[in-house]
NUDREN-870384 format. One line per 4 residues: number of its first residue (from 0); their letters; for each residue x, y, z of C-alpha. Coordinates in pm, 1 decimal. Layout:
residues N
NUM = A = X:Y:Z; ... .
This chain:
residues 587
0 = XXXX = 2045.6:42.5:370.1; 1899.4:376.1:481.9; 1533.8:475.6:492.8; 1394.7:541.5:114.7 .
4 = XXXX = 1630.7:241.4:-1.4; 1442.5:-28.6:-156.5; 1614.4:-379.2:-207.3; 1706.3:-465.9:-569.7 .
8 = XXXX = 1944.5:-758.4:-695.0; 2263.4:-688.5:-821.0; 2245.4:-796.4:-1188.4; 2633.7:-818.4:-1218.1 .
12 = XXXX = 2595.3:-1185.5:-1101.9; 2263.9:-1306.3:-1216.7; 2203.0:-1472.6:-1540.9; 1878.8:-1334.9:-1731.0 .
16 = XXXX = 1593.8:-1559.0:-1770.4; 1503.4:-1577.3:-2120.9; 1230.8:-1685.8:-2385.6; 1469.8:-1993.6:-2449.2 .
20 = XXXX = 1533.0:-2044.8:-2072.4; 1833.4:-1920.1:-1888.7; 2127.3:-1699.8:-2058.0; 2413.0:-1758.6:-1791.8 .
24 = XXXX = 2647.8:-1458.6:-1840.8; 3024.2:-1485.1:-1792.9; 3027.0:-1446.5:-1410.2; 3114.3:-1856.2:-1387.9 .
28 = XXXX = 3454.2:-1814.5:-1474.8; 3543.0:-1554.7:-1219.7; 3670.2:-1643.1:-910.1; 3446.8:-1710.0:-608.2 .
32 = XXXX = 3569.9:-1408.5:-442.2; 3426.5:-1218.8:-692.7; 3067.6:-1432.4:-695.6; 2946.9:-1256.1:-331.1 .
36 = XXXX = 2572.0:-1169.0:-478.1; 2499.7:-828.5:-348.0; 2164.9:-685.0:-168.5; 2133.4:-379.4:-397.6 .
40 = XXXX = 1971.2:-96.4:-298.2; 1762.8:175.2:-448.2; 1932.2:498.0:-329.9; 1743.1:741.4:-87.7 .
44 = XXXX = 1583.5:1076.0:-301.6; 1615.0:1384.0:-245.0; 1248.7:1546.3:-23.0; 1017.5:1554.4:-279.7 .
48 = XXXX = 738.8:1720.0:-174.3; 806.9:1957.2:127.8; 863.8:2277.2:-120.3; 674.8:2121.9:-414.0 .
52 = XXXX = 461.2:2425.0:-539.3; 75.6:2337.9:-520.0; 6.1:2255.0:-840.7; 163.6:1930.8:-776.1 .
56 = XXXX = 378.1:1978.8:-1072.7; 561.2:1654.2:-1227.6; 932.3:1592.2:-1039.0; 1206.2:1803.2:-1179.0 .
60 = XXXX = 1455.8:1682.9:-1494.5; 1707.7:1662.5:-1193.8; 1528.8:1407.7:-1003.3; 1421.7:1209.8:-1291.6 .
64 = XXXX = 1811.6:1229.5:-1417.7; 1912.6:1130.6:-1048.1; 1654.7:832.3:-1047.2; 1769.3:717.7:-1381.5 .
68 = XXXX = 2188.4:743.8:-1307.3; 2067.1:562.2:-984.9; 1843.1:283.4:-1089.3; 2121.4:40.9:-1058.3 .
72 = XXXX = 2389.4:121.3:-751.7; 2670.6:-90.6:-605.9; 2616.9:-51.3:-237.1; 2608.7:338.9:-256.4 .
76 = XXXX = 2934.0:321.0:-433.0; 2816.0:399.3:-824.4; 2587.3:333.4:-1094.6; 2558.7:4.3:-1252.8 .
80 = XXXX = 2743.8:56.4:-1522.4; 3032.4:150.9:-1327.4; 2999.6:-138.9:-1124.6; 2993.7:-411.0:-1431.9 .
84 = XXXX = 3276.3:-161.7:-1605.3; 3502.4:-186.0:-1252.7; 3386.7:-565.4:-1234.6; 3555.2:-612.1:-1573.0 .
88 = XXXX = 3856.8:-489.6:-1507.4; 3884.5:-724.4:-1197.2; 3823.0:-993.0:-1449.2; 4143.3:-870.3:-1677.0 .
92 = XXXX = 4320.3:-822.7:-1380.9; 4275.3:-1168.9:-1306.3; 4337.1:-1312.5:-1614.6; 4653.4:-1150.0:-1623.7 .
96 = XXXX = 4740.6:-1288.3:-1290.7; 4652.5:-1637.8:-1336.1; 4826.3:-1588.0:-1713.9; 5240.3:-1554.5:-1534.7 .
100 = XXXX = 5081.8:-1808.4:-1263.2; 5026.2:-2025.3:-1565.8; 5374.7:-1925.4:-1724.8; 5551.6:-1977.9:-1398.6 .
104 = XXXX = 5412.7:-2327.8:-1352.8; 5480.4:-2431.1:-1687.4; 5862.9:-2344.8:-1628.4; 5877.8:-2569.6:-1303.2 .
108 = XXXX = 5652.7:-2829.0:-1438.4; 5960.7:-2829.9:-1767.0; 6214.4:-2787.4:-1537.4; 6089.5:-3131.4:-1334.7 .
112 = XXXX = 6040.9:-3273.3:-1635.3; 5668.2:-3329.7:-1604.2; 5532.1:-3064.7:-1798.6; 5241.6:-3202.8:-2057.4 .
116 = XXXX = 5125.7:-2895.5:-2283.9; 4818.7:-3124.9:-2335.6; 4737.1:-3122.7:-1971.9; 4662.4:-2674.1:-2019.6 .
120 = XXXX = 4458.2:-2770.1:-2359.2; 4118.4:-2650.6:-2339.1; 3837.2:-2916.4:-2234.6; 3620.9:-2942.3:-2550.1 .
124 = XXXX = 3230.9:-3042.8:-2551.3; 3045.9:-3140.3:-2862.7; 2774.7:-2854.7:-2939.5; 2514.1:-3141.9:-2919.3 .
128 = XXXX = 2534.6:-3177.2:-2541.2; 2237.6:-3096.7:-2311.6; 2278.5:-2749.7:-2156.1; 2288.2:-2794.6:-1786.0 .
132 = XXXX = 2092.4:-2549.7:-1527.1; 2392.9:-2359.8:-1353.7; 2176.7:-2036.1:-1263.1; 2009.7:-1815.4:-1142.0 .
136 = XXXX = 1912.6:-1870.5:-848.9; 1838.1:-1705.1:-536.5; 2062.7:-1471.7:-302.5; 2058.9:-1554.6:83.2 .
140 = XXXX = 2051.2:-1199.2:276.4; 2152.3:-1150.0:590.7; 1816.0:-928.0:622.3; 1574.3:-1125.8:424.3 .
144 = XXXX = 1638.6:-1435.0:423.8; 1633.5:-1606.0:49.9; 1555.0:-1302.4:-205.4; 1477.2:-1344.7:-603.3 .
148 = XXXX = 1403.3:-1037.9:-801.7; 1095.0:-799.0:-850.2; 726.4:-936.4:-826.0; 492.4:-718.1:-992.4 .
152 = XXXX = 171.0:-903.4:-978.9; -14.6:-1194.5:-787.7; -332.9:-1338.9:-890.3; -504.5:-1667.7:-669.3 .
156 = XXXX = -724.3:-1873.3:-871.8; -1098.3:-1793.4:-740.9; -1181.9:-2141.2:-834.2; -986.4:-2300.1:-587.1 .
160 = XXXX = -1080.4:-2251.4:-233.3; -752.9:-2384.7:-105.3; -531.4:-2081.2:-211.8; -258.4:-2327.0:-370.8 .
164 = XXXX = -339.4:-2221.6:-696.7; -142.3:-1933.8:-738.7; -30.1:-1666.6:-1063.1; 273.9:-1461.2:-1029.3 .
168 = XXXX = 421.8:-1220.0:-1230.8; 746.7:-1048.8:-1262.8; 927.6:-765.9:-1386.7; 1199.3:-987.0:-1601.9 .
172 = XXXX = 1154.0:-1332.9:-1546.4; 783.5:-1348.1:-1693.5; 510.7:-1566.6:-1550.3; 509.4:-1810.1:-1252.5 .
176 = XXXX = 254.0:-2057.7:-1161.3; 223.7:-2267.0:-808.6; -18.8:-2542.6:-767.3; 115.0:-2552.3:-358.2 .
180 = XXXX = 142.3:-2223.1:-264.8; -70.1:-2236.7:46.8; 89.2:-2554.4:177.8; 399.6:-2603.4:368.9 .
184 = XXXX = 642.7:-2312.5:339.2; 936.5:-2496.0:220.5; 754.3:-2720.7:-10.9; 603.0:-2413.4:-211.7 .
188 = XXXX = 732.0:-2389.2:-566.2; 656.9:-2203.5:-880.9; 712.3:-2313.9:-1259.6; 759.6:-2067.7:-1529.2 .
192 = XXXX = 521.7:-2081.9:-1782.2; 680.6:-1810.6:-2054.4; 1013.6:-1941.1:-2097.3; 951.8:-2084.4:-2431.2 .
196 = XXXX = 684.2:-1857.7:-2593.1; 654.3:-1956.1:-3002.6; 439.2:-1628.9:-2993.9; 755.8:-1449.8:-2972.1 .
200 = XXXX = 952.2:-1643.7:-3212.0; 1073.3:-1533.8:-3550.2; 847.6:-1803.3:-3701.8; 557.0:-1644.2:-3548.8 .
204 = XXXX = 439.3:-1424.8:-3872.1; 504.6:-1093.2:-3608.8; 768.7:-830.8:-3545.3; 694.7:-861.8:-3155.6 .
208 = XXXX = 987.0:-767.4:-2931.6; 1015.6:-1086.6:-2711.7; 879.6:-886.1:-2335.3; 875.0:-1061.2:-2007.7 .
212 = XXXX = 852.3:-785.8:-1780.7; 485.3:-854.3:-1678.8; 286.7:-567.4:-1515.6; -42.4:-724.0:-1391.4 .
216 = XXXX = -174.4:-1120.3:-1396.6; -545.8:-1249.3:-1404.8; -692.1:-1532.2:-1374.5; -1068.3:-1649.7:-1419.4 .
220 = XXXX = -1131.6:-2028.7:-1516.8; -896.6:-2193.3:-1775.0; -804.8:-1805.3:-1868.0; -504.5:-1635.4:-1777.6 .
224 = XXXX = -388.5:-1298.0:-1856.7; -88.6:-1134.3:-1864.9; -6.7:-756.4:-1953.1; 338.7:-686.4:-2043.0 .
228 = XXXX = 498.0:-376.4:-1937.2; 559.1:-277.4:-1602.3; 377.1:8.3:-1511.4; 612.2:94.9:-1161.9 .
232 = XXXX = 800.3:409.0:-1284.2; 1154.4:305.9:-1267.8; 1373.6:338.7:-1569.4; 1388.0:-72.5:-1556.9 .
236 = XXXX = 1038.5:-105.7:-1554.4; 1006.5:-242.2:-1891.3; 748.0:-194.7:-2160.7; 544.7:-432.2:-2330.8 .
240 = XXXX = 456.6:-545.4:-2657.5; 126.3:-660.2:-2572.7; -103.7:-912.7:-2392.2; -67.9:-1301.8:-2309.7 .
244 = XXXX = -380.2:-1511.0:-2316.6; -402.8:-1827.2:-2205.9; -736.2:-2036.7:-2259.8; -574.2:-2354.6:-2051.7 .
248 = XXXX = -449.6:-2221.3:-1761.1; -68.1:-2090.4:-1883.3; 48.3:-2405.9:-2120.6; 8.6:-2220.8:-2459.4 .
252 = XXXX = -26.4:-1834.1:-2488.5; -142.1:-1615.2:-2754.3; -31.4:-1267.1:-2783.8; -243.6:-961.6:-2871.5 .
256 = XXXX = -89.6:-663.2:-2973.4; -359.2:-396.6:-3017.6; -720.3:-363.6:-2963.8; -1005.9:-357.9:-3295.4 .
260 = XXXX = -1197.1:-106.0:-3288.6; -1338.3:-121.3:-3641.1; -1379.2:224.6:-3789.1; -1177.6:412.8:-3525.9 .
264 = XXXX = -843.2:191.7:-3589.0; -659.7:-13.6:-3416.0; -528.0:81.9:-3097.8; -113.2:-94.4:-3022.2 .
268 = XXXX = 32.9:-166.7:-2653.8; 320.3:-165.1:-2785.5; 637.4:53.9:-2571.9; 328.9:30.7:-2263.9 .
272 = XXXX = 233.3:-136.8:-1946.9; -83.7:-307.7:-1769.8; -154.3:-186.2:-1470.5; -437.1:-442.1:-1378.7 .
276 = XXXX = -727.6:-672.7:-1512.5; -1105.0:-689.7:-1356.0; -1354.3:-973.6:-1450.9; -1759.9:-837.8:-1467.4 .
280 = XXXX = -1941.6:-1125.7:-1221.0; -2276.5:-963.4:-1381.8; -2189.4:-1062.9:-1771.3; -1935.6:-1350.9:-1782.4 .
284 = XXXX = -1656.0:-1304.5:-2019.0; -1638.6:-922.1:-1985.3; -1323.3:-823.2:-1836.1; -1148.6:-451.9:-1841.3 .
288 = XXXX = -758.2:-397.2:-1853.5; -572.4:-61.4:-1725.7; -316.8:9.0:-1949.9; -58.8:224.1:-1844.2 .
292 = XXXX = 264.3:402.5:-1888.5; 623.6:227.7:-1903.8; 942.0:434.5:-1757.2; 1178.7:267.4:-1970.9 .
296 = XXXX = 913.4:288.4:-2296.2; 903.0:659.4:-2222.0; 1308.5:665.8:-2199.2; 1390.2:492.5:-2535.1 .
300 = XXXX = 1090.1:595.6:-2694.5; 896.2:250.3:-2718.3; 611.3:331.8:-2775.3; 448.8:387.4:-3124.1 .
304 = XXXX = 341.1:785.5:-3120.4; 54.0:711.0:-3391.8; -113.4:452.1:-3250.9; -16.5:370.1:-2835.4 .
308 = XXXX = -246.4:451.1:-2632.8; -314.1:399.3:-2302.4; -654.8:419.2:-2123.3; -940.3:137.5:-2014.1 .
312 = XXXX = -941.2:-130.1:-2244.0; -1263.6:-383.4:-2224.4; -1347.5:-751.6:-2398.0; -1676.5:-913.9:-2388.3 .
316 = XXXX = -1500.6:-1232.0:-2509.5; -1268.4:-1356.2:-2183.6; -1029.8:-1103.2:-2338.3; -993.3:-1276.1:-2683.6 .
320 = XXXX = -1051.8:-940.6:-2831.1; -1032.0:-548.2:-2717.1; -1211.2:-272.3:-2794.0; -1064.6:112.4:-2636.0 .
324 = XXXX = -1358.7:225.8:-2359.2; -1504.9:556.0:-2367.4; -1441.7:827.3:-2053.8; -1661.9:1097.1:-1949.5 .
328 = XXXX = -1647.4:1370.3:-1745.4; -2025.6:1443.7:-1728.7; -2139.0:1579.8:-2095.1; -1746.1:1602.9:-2151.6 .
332 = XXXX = -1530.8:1344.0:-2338.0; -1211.0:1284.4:-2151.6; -1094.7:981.8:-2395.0; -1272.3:757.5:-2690.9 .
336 = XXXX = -1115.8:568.3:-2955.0; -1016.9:812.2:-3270.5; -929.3:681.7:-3563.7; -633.2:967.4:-3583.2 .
340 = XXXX = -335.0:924.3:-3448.4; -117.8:1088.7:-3164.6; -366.8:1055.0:-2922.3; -105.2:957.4:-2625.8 .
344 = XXXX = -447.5:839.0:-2405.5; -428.9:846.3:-2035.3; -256.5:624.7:-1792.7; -509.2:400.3:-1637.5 .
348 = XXXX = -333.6:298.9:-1263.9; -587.1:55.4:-1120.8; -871.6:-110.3:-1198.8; -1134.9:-311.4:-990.5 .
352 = XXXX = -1491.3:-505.0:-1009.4; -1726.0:-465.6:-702.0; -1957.1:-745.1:-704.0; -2237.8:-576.0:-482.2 .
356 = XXXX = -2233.6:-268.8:-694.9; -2210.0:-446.0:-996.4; -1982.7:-189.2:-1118.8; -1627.1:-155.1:-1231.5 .
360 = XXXX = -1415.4:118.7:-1100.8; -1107.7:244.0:-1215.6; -790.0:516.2:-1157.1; -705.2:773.6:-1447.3 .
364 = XXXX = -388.2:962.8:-1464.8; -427.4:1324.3:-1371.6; -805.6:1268.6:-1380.7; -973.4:1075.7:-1052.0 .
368 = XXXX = -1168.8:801.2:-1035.6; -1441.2:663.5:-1271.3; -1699.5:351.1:-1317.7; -1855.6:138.9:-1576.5 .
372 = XXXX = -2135.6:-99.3:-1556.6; -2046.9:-263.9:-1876.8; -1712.7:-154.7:-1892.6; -1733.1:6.8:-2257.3 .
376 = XXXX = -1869.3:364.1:-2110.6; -1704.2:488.7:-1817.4; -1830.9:805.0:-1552.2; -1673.4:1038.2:-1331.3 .
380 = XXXX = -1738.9:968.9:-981.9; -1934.8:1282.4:-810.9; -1769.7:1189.5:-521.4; -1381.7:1161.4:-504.0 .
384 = XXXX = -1138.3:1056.7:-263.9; -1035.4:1384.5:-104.3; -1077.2:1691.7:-145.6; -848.4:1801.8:-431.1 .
388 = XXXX = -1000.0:1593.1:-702.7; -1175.2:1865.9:-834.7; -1351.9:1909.5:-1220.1; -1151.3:2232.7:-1184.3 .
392 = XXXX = -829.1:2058.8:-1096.6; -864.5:1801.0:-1301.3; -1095.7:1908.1:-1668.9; -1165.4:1650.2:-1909.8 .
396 = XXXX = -904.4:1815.5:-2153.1; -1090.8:1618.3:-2432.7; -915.8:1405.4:-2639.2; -572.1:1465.4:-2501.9 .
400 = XXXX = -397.6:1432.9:-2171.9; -516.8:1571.1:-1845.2; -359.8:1835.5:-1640.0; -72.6:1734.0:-1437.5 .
404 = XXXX = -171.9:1980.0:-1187.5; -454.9:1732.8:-1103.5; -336.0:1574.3:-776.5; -349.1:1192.3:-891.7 .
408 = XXXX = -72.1:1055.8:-1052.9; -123.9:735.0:-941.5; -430.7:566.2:-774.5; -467.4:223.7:-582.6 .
412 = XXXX = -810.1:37.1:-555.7; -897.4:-235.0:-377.9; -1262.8:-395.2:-314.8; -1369.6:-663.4:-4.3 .
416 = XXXX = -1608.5:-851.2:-226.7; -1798.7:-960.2:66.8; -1916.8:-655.9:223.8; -1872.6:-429.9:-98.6 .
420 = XXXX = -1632.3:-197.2:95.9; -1401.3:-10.4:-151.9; -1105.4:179.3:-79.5; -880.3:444.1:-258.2 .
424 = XXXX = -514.7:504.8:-190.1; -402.9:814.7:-391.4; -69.3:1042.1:-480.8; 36.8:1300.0:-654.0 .
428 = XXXX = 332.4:1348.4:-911.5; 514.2:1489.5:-611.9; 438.7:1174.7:-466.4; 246.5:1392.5:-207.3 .
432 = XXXX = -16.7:1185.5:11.9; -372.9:1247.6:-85.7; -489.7:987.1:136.2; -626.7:626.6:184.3 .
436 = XXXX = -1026.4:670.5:232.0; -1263.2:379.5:224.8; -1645.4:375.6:61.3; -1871.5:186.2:275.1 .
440 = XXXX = -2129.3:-3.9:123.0; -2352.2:-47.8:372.8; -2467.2:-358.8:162.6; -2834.4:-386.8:178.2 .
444 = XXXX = -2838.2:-783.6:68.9; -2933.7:-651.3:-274.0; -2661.9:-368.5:-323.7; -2518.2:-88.9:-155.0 .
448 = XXXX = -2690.7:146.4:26.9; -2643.1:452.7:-201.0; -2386.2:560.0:-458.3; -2000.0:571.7:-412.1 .
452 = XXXX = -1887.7:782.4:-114.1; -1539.8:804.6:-4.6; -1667.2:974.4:341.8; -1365.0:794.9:595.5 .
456 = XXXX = -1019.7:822.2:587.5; -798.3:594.7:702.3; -457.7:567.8:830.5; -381.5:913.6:921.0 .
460 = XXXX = -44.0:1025.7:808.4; 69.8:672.1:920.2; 256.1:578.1:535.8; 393.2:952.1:516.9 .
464 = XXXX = 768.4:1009.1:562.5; 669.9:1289.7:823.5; 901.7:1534.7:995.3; 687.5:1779.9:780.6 .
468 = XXXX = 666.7:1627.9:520.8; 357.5:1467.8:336.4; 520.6:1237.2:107.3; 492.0:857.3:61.7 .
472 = XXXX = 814.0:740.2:-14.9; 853.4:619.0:-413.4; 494.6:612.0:-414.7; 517.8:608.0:-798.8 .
476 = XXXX = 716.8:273.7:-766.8; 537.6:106.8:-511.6; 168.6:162.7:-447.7; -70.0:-136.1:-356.7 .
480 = XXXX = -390.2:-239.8:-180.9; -564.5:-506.2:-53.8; -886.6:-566.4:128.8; -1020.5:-938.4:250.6 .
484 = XXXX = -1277.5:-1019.5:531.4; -1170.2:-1204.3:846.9; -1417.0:-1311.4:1075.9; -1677.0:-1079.6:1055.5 .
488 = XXXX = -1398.8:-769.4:1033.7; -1231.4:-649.7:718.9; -847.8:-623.1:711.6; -684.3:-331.8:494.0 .
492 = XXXX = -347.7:-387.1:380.0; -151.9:-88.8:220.7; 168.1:-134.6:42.5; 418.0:148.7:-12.2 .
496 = XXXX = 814.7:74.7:116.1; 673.3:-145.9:396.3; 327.3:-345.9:427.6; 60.0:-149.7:610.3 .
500 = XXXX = -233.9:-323.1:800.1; -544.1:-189.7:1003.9; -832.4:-381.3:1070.0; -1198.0:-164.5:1062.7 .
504 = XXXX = -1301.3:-275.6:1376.5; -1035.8:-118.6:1525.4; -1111.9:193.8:1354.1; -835.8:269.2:1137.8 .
508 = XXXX = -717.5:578.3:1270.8; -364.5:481.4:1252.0; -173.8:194.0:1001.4; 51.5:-77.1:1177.8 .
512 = XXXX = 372.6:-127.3:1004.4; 427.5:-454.8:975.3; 769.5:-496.7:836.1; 977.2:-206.8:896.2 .
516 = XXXX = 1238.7:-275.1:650.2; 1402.8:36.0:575.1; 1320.5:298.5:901.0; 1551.7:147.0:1141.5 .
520 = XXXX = 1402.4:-160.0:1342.2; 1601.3:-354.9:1146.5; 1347.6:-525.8:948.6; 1217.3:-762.9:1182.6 .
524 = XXXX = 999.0:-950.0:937.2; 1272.5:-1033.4:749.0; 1015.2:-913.8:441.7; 1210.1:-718.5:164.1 .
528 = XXXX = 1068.6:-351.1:79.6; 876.8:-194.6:-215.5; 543.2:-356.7:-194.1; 425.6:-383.8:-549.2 .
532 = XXXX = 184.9:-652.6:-548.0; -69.3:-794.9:-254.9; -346.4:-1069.8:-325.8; -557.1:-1187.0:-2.5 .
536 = XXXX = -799.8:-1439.1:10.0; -1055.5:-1509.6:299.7; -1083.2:-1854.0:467.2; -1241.4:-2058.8:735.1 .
540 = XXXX = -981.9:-1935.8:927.2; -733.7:-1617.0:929.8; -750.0:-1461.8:556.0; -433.3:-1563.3:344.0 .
544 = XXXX = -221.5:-1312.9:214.4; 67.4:-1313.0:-97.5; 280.0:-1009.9:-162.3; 514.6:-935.2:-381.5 .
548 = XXXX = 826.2:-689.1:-356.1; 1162.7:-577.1:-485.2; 1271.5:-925.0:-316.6; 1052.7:-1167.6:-482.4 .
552 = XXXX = 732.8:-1333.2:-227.9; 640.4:-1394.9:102.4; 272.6:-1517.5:220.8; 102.6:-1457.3:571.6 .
556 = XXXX = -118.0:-1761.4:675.9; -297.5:-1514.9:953.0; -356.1:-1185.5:792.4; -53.8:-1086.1:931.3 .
560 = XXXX = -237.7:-1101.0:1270.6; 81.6:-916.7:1465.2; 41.5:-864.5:1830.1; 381.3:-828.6:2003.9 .
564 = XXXX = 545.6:-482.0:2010.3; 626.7:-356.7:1664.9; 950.6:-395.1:1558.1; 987.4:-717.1:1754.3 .
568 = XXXX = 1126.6:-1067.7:1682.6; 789.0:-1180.3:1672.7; 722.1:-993.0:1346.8; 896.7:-1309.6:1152.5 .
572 = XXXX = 704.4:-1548.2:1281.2; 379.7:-1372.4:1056.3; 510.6:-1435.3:693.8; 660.7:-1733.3:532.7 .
576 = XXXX = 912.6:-1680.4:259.3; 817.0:-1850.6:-78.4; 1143.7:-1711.2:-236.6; 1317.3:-2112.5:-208.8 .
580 = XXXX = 1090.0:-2237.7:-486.1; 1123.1:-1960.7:-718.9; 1440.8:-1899.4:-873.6; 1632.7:-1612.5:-944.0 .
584 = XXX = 1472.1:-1339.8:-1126.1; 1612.4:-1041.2:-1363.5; 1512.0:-724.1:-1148.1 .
């Protein structure tokens, strides 16, 4: 794999997980020389950004087509398609082969006078045997170590101070719970809680589209949610039909489909994503959801063009119901619930709660970065992250989408609840870098010190591509951050290809990678790349960390607290890979 190349699983091999549990495709009669799971790899892209003009126009047709055509590669060697297509004729092949073996032995076996046609009959099994597990199941790399498939989300359960308590969610194999996931390494294991959903079966009263591809996972209490739709933009980052509830902690689900929002209509998720879910700590049972756009929605045309619409979603009922939030720019509207249709919305890319602020804050599409006290009525923030997040850059465009010359296409938030510390990790739709900068609270005991100001910037150019060029590499597809305190510091964690880390009271100037998958170390860590997901939790101790990639999970039990040379062995001995307890995953 060369730099840019993120790890994906070669689907010609793998079963997919499914509402009635596992669909084993045909790959069990093919010979085992044919059964070698491949590491896939997402090919490198062309420079995106070097010679983008300034507007920070959307990528070109080209690189979209090239993205799409190679979502899916065989080792460099084709598209998927072309893979599966030369994979079947290997099959044929093969049949033939063992077809004048078969004829051959036959003759000899007649000719010896011990030929028994019954012996070649086929082995028949009455239809009301049990099925029996055969796969899938997880690929051992030589780089990795045991891999699974995408992870798109991690929530920990607040309410349990161990960390074992543990929400995953992934891209095609749904929703994952672990009741052990901050014990022993190779005791941790996950149980999937939307195999069998009777929300998504014809008996249900609904036209729903059966969706596992999960694109953010909350929990608070007995509730879980789950958005489906994943909001990474890769042409298999599936949309959604909706949102799981859960009122007893992932047994039963319900599904909601659209929000009610009485005399302005009903707003659908359907052909969308979630991009994240944030619980008020001021008025219990008010929660907020980001809902987003889906790559593959957009492709096949998912989404309903009357009534879809993404934007900041809010329920003052622990997300029983949903009502569509209103944005402002000022005195300007950006987006409110309309009762007409063809609204389109705007993509909402992260969304946070800062419990010393009391205040929600969120990531718009093309727009910057707003907050909410209640959630329902959302602000500009006077102060942005950088300096190109400007009214003029970005207008409110009223009622329709914003200006794709505005230099956010995709925004990252992340909060330390402790200290009230909020930072902001930004690009463009060039994927250009417009920076990781951090708000500090200054927390008085009874707030923060003043309002939001995103005054220190962190990192440098450390998660840029650099040799001139400004880009963080498929910062569309993976772009995540996490903040968690850690004796008396606070440890930033970025996530792009590789995991980033800094701790404050080292300044922050620059970003140590940490696993150095793709740039040529070799990937020490043994940590799979495309960070989509990071949850971290503060302890007595060092702060625990879960993250979730192209390759499934991995957990640090020391806040990744790395202090050999980087790119050494030593890197390993930071992260723990969960991937033996959760089997194999579709993406």
């Amino acid at each position: 794999m060369g730099p840019g190349e993120s790890l994906q699983l070669d689907q010609r091999w793998y079963g997919v997980r499914g509402l009635a549990g596992t669909l084993v495709l045909g790959f069990l009669l093919w010979p085992a020389s044919l059964m070698v799971a491949k590491a896939q790899v997402r090919p490198a892209l062309p420079a995106e950004s070097t010679d983008a003009s300034a507007s920070g126009a959307s990528a070109s047709p080209e690189l979209r087509a090239r993205r799409f055509l190679a979502g899916r590669s065989a080792d460099g060697s084709g598209g998927g398609a072309q893979a599966m297509e030369a994979a079947w004729g290997q099959h044929a092949a093969l049949a033939s082969q063992q077809t004048v073996a078969q004829g051959i032995g036959q003759r000899i076996a007649q000719a010896r006078g011990v030929f028994s046609p019954q012996a070649l009959s086929p082995r028949l099994t009455s239809l009301d045997t049990a099925w029996q597990p055969l796969g899938p199941a997880q690929v051992l790399s030589a780089a990795y170590g045991k891999v699974t498939g995408r992870v798109t989300a991690i929530a920990i359960d607040s309410t349990d101070a161990s960390g074992n308590t543990v929400y995953l969610g992934t891209t095609g194999g749904g929703v994952w719970k672990s009741t052990n996931a901050a014990g022993p390494a190779a005791a941790v294991s996950f149980a999937p809680l939307t195999d069998t959903l009777p929300v998504f079966s014809a008996n249900a009263g609904t036209a729903a589209i059966p969706s596992l591809s999960i694109g953010a996972v909350s929990v608070e209490g007995s509730v879980v949610l789950a958005g489906t739709g994943d909001p990474n933009d890769a042409t298999d980052s599936f949309y959604g039909e909706g949102l799981l509830r859960s009122a007893d902690g992932g047994l039963t689900w319900t599904l909601i489909r659209n929000s009610q929002d009485g005399a302005n209509g009903n707003h659908r998720f359907t052909g969308l994503s979630f991009a994240g879910f944030a619980w008020s700590t001021a008025s219990p049972g008010t929660v907020v959801a980001a809902v987003s756009h889906s790559a593959e929605g957009a492709v096949v045309g998912a989404a309903d063009t009357q009534a879809s619409v993404m934007g900041l979603y809010y329920s003052t009922d622990a997300g029983v119901t949903w009502q569509m939030s209103t944005v402002m720019d000022g005195a300007q509207i950006v987006q409110r619930p309309l009762l007409s249709g063809g609204q389109g919305g705007n993509a909402a890319t992260a969304v946070v709660w800062n419990p010393v602020r009391k205040r929600f804050h969120a990531a718009l599409r093309f727009h910057g970065y707003y907050e909410s006290a209640d959630g329902i009525t959302w602000t500009r923030l006077a102060q942005q992250p950088g300096t190109g997040l400007t009214t003029s850059a970005c207008p409110a465009n009223t009622d329709t989408v914003g200006n794709s010359g505005c230099p956010i296409s995709r925004g990252a938030l992340a909060v330390e609840p402790a200290s009230g510390d909020m930072f902001a990790l930004t690009v463009d739709s060039s994927n250009r870098d417009q920076g990781l900068w951090r708000d500090a609270c200054a927390n008085t005991g009874s707030g923060c010190a003043g309002g939001v100001q995103f005054a220190q910037r962190l990192g440098g150019t450390s998660l840029e591509v650099g040799a001139g060029s400004t880009t963080i590499a498929q910062g569309d597809y993976n772009l995540a951050l996490a903040a968690v305190a850690s004796w008396g510091d606070t440890l930033v964690f970025a996530g792009t290809v590789d995991l980033y880390r800094c701790a404050l009271s080292g300044g922050c100037a620059t970003l140590r990678n940490t696993t150095n998958a793709l740039n040529g170390c070799g990937a020490p860590a043994k940590v799979a790349p495309a960070q989509h997901a990071l949850a971290a939790l503060a302890t007595t101790g060092q702060p625990l960390l879960f993250v979730g990639n192209d390759g499934g999970v991995w957990r640090s039990s020391d806040g990744v607290n790395q202090q050999a040379t980087p790119c050494s062995a030593d890197n390993a001995a930071h992260f723990d890979n969960l991937n033996g307890g959760l089997p194999g995953l579709a993406g």
